[in-house]
CHARMM-style PDB file with segment names, atoms N, HN, CA, C and O in Angstrom:
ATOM      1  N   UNK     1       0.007 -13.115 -10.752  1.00  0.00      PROA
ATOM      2  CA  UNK     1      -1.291 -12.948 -10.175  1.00  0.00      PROA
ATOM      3  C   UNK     1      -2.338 -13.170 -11.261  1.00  0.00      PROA
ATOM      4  O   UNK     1      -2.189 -12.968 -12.466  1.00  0.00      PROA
ATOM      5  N   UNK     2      -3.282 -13.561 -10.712  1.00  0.00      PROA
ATOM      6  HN  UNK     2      -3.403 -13.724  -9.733  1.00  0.00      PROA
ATOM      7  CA  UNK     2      -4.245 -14.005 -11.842  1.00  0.00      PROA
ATOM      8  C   UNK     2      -5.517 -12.858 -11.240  1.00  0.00      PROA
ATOM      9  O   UNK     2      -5.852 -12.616 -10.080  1.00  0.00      PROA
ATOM     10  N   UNK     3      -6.029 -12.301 -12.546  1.00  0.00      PROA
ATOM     11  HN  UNK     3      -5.757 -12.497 -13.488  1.00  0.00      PROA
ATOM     12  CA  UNK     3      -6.850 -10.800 -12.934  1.00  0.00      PROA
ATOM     13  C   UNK     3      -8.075 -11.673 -13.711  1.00  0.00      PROA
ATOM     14  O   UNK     3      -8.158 -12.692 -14.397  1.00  0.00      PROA
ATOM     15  N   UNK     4      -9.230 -10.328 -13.017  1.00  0.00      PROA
ATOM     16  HN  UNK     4      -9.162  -9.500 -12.460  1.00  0.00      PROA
ATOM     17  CA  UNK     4     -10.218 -10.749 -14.163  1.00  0.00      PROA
ATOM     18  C   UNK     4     -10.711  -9.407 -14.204  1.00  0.00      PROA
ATOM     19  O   UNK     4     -10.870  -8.807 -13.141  1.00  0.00      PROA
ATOM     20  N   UNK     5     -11.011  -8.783 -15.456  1.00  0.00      PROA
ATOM     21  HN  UNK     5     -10.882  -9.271 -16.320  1.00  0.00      PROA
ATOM     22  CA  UNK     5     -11.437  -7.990 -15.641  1.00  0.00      PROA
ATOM     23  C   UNK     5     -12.619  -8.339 -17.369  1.00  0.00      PROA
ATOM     24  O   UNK     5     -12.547  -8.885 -18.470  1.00  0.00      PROA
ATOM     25  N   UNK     6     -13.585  -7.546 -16.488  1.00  0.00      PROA
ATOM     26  HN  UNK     6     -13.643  -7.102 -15.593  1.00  0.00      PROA
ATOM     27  CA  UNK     6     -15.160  -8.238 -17.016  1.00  0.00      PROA
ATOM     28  C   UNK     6     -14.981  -9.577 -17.204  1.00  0.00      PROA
ATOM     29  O   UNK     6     -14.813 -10.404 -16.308  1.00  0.00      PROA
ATOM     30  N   UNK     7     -15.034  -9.873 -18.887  1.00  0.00      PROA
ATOM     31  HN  UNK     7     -15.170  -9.201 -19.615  1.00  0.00      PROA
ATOM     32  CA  UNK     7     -14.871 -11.450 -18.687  1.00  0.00      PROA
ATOM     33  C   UNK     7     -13.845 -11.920 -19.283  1.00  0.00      PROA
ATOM     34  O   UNK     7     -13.877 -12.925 -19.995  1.00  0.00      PROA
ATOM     35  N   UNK     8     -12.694 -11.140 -19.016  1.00  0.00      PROA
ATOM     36  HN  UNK     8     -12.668 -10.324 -18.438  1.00  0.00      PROA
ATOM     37  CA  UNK     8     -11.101 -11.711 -19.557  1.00  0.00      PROA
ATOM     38  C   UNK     8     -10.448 -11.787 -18.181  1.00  0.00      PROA
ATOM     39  O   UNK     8     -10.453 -11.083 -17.171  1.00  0.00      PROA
ATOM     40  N   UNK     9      -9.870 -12.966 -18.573  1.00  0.00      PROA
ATOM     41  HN  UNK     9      -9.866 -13.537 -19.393  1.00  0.00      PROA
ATOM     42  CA  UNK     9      -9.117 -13.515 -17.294  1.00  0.00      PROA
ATOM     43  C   UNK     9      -7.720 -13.867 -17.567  1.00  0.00      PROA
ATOM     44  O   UNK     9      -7.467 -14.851 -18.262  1.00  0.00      PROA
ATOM     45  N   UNK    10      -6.582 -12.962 -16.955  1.00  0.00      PROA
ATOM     46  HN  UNK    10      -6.787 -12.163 -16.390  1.00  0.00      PROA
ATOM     47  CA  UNK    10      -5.241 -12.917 -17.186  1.00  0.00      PROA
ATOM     48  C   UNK    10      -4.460 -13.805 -15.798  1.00  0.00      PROA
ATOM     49  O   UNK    10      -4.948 -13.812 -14.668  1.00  0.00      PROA
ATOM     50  N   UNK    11      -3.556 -14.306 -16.067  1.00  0.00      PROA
ATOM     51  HN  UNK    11      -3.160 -14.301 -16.985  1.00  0.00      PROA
ATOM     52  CA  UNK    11      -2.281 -14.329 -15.322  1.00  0.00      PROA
ATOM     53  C   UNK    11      -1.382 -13.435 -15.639  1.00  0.00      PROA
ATOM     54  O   UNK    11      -1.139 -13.562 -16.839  1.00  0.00      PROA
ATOM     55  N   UNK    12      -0.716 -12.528 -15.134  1.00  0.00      PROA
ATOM     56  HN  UNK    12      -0.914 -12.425 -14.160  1.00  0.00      PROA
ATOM     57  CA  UNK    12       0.163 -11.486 -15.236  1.00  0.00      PROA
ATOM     58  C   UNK    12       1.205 -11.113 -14.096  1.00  0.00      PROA
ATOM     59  O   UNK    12       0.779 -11.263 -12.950  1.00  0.00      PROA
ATOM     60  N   UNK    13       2.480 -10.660 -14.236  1.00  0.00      PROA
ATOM     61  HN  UNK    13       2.825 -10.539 -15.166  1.00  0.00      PROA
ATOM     62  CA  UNK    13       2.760  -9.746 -13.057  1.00  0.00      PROA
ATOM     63  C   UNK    13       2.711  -9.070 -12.551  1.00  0.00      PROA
ATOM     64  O   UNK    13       2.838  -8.125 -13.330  1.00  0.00      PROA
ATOM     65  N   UNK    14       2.561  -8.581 -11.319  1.00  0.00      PROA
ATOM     66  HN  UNK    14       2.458  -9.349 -10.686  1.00  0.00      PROA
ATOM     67  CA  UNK    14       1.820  -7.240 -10.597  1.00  0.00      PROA
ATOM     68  C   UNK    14       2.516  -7.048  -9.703  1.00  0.00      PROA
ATOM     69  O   UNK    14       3.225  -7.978  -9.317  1.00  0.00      PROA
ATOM     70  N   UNK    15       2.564  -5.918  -9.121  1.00  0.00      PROA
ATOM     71  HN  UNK    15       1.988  -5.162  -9.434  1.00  0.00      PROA
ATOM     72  CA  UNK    15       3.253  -4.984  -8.031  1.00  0.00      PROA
ATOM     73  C   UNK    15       2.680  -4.140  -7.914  1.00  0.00      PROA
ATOM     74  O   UNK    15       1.962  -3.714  -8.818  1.00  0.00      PROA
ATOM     75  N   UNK    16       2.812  -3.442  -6.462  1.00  0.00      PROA
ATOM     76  HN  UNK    16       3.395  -3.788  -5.727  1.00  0.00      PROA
ATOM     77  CA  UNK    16       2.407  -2.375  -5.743  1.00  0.00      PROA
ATOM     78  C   UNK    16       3.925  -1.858  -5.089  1.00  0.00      PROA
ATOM     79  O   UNK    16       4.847  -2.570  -4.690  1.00  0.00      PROA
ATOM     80  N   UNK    17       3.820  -0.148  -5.137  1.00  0.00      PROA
ATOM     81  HN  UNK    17       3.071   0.430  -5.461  1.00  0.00      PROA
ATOM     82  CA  UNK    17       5.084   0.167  -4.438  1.00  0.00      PROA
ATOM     83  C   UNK    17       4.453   1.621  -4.087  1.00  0.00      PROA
ATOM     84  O   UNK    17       4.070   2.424  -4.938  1.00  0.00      PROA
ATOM     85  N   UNK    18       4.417   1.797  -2.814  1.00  0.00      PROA
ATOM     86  HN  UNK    18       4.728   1.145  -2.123  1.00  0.00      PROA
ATOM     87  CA  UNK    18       3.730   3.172  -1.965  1.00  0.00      PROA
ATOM     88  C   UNK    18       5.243   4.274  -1.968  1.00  0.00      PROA
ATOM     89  O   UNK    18       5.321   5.305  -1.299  1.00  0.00      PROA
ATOM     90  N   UNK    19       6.291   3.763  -2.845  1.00  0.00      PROA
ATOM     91  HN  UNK    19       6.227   2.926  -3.388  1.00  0.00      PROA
ATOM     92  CA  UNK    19       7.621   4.906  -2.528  1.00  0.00      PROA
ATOM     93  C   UNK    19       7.579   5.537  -4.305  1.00  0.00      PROA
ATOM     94  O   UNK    19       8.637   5.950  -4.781  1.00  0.00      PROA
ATOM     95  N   UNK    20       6.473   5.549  -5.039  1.00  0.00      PROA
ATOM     96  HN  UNK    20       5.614   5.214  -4.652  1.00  0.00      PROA
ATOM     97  CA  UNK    20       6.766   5.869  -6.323  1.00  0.00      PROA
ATOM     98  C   UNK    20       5.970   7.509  -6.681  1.00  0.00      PROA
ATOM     99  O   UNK    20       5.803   8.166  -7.708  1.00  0.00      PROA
ATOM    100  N   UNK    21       5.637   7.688  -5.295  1.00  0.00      PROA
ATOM    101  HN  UNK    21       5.772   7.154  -4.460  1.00  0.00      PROA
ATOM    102  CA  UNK    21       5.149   9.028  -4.927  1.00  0.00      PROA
ATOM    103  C   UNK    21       4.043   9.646  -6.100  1.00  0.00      PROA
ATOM    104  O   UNK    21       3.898  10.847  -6.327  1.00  0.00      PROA
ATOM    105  N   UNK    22       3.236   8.437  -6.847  1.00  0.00      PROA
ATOM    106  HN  UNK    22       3.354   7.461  -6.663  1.00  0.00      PROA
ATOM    107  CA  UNK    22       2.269   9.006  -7.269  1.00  0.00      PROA
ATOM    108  C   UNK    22       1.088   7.708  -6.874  1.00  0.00      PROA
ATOM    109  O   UNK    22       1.179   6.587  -6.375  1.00  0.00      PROA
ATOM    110  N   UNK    23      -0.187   8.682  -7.476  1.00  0.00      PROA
ATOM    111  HN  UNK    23      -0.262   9.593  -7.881  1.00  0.00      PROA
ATOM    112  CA  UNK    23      -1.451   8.369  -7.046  1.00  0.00      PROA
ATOM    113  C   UNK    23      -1.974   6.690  -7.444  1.00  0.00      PROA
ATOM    114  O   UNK    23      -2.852   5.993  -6.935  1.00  0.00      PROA
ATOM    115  N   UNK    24      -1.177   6.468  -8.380  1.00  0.00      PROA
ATOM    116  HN  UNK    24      -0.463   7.034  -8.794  1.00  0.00      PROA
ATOM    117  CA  UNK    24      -1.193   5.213  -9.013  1.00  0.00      PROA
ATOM    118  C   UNK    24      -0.357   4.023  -8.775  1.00  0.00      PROA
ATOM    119  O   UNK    24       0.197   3.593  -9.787  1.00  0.00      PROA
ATOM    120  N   UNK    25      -0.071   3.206  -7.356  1.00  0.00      PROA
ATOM    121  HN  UNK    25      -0.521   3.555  -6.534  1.00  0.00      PROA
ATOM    122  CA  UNK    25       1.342   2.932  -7.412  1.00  0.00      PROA
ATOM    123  C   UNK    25       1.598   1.366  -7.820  1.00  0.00      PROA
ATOM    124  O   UNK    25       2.284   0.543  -7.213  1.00  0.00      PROA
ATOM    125  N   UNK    26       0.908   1.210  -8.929  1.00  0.00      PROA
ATOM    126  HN  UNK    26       0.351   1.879  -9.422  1.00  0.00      PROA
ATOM    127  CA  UNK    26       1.021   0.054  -9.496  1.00  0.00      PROA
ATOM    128  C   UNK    26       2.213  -0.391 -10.889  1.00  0.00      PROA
ATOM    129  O   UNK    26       2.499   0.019 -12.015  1.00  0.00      PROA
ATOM    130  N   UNK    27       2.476  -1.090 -10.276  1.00  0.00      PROA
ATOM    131  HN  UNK    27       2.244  -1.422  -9.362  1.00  0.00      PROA
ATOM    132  CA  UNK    27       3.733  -1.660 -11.190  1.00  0.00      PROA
ATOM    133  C   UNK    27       3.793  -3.371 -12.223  1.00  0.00      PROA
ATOM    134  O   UNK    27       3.026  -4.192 -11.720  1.00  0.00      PROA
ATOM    135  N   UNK    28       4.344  -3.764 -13.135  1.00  0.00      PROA
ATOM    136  HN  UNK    28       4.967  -3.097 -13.544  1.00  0.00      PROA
ATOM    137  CA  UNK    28       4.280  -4.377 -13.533  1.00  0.00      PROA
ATOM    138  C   UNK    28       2.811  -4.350 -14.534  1.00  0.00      PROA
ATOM    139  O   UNK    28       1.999  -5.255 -14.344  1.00  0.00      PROA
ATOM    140  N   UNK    29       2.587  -3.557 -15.325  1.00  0.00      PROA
ATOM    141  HN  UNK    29       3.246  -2.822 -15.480  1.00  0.00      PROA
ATOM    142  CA  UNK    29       1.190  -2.761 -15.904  1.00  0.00      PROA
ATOM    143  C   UNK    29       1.394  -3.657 -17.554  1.00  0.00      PROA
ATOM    144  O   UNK    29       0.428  -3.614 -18.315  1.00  0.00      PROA
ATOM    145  N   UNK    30       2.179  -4.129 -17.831  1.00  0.00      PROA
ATOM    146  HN  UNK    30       2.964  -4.164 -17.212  1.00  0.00      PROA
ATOM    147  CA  UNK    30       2.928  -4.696 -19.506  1.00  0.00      PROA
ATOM    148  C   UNK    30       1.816  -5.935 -19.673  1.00  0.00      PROA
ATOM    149  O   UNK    30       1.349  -6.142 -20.793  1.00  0.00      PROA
ATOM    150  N   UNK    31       1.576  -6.411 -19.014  1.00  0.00      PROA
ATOM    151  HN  UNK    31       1.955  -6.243 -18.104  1.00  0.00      PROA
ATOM    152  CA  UNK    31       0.478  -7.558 -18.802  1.00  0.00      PROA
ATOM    153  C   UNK    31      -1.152  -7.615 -19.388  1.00  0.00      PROA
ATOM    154  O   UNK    31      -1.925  -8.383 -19.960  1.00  0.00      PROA
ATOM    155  N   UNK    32      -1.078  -6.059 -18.744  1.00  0.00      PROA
ATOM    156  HN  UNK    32      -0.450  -5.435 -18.279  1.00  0.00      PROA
ATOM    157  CA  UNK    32      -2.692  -5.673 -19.156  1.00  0.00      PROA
ATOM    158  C   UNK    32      -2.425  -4.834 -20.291  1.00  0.00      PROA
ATOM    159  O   UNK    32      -3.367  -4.818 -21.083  1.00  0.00      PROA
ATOM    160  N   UNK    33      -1.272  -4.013 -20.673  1.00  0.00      PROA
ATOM    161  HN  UNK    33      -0.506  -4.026 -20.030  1.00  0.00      PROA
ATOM    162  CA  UNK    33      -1.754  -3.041 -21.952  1.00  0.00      PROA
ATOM    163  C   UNK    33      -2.187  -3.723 -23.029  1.00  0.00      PROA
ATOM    164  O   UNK    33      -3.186  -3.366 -23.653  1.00  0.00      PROA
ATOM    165  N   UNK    34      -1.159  -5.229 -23.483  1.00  0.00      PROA
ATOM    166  HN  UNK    34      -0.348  -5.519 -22.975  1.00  0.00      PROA
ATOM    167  CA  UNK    34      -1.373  -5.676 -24.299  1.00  0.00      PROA
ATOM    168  C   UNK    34      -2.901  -6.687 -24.731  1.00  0.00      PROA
ATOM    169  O   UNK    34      -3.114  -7.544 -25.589  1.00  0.00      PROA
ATOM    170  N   UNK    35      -3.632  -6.142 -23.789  1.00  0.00      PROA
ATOM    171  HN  UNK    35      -3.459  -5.446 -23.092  1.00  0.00      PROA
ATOM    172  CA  UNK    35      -4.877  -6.442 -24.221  1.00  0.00      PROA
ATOM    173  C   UNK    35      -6.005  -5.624 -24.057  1.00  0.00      PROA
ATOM    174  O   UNK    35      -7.133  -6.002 -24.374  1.00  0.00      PROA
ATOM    175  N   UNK    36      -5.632  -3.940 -23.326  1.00  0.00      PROA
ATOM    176  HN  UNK    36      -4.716  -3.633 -23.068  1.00  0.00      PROA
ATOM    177  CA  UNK    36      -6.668  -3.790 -22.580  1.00  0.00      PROA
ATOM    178  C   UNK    36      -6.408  -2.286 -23.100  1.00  0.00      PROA
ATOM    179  O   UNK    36      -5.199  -2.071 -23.173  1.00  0.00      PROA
ATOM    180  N   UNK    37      -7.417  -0.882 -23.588  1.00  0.00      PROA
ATOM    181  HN  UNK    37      -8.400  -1.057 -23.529  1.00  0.00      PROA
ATOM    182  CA  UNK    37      -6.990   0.490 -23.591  1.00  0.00      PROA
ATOM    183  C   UNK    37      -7.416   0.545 -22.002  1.00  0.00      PROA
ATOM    184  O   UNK    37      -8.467   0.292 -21.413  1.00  0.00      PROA
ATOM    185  N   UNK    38      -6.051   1.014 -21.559  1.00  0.00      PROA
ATOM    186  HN  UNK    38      -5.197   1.219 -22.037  1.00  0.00      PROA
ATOM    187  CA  UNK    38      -6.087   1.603 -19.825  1.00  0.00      PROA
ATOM    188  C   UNK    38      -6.225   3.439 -19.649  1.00  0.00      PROA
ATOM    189  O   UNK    38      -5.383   4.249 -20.036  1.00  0.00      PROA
ATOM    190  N   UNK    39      -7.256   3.684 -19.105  1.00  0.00      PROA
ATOM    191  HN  UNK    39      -7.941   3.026 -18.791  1.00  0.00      PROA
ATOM    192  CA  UNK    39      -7.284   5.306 -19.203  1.00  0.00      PROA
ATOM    193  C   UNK    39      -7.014   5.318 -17.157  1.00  0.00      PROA
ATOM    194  O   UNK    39      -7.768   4.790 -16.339  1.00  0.00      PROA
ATOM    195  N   UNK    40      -6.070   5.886 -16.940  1.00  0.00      PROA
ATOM    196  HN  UNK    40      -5.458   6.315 -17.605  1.00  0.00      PROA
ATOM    197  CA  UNK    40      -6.206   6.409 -15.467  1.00  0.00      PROA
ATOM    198  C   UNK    40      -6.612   7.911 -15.775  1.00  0.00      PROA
ATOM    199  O   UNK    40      -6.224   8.658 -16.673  1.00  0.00      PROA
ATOM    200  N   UNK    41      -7.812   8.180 -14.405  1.00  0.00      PROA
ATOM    201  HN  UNK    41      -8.126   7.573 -13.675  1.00  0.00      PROA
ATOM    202  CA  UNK    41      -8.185   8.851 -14.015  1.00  0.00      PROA
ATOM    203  C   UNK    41      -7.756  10.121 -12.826  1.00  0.00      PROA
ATOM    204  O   UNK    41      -8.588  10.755 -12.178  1.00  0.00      PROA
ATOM    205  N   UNK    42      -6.512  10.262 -12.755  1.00  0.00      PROA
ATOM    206  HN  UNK    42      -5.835   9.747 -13.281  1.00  0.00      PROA
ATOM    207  CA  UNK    42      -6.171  11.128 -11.625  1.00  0.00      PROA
ATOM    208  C   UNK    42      -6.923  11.368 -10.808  1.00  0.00      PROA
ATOM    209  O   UNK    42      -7.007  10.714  -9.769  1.00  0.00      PROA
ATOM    210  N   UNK    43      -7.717  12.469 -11.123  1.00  0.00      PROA
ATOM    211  HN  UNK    43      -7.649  13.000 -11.968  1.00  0.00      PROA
ATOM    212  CA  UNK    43      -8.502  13.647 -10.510  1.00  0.00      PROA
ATOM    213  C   UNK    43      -9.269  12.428  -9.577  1.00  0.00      PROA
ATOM    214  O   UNK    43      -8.856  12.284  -8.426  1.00  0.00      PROA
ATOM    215  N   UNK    44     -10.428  11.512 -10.085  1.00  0.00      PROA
ATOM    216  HN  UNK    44     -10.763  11.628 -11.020  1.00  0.00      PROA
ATOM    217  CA  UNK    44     -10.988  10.761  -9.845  1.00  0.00      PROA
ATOM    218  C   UNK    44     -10.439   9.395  -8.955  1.00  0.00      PROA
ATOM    219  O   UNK    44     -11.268   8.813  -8.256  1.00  0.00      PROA
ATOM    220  N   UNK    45      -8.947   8.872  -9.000  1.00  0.00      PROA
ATOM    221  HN  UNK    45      -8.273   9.345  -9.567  1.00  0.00      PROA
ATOM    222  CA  UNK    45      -8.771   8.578  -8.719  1.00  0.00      PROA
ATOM    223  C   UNK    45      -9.120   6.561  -9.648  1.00  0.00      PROA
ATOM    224  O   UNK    45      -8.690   5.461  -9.303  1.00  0.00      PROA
ATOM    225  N   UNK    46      -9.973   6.935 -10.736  1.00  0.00      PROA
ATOM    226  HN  UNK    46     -10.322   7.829 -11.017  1.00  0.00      PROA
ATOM    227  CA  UNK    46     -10.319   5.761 -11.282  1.00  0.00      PROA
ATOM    228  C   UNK    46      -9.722   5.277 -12.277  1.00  0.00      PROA
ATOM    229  O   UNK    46      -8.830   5.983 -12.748  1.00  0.00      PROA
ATOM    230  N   UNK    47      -9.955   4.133 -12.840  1.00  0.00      PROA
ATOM    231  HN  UNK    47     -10.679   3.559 -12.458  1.00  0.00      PROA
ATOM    232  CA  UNK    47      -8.855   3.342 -13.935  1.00  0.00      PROA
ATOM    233  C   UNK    47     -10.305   2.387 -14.478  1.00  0.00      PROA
ATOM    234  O   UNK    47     -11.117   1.676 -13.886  1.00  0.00      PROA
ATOM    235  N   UNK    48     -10.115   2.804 -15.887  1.00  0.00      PROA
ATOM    236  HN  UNK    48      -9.456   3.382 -16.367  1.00  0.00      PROA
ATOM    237  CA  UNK    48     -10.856   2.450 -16.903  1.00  0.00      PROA
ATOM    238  C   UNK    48      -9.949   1.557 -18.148  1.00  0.00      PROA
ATOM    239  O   UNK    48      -8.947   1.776 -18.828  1.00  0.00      PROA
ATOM    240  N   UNK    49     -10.744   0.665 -18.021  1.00  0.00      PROA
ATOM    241  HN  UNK    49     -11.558   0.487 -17.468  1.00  0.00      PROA
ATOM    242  CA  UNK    49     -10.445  -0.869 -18.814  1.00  0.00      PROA
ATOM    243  C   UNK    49     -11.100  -0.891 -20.099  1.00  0.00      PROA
ATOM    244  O   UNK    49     -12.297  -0.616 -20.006  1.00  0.00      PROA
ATOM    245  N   UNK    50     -10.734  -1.107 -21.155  1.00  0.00      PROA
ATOM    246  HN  UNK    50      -9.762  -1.330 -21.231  1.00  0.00      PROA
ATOM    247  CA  UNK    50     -11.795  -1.251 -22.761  1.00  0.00      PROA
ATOM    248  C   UNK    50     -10.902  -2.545 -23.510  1.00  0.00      PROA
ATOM    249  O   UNK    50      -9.738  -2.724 -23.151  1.00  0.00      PROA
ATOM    250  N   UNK    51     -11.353  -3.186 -24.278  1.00  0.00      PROA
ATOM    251  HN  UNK    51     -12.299  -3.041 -24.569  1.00  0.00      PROA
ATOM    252  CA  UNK    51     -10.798  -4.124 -25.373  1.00  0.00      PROA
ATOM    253  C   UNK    51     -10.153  -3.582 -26.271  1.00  0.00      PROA
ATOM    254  O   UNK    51     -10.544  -2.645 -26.966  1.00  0.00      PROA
ATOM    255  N   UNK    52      -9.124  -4.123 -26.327  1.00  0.00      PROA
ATOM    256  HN  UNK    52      -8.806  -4.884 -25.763  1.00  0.00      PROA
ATOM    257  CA  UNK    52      -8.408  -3.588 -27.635  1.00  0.00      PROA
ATOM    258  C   UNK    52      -9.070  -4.140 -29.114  1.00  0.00      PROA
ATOM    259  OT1 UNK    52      -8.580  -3.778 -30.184  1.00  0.00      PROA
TER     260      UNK     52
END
């Protein structure tokens, strides 16, 4: 899948799976760490992106 976040633009793999019984159910995440500090937000429900 191809991502853009602000103005970096990835091809990466991605998944979604609603049986992983948490709030976050995104999978295939190896794509974005290596460029991106990822903070999830629980409580909030939000996901925060920064440059490495």
């Amino acid at each position: 899948m191809e991502v853009q976040i602000g103005k970096e633009r990835l091809t990466i793999l991605l998944g979604f799976s609603d049986k992983l019984g948490i709030r976050f159910n995104l999978l295939g995440r190896s794509g974005i760490f290596g460029h991106f500090k990822v903070c999830f937000d629980e409580k909030d429900f939000v996901i925060t992106f920064a440059l490495l």
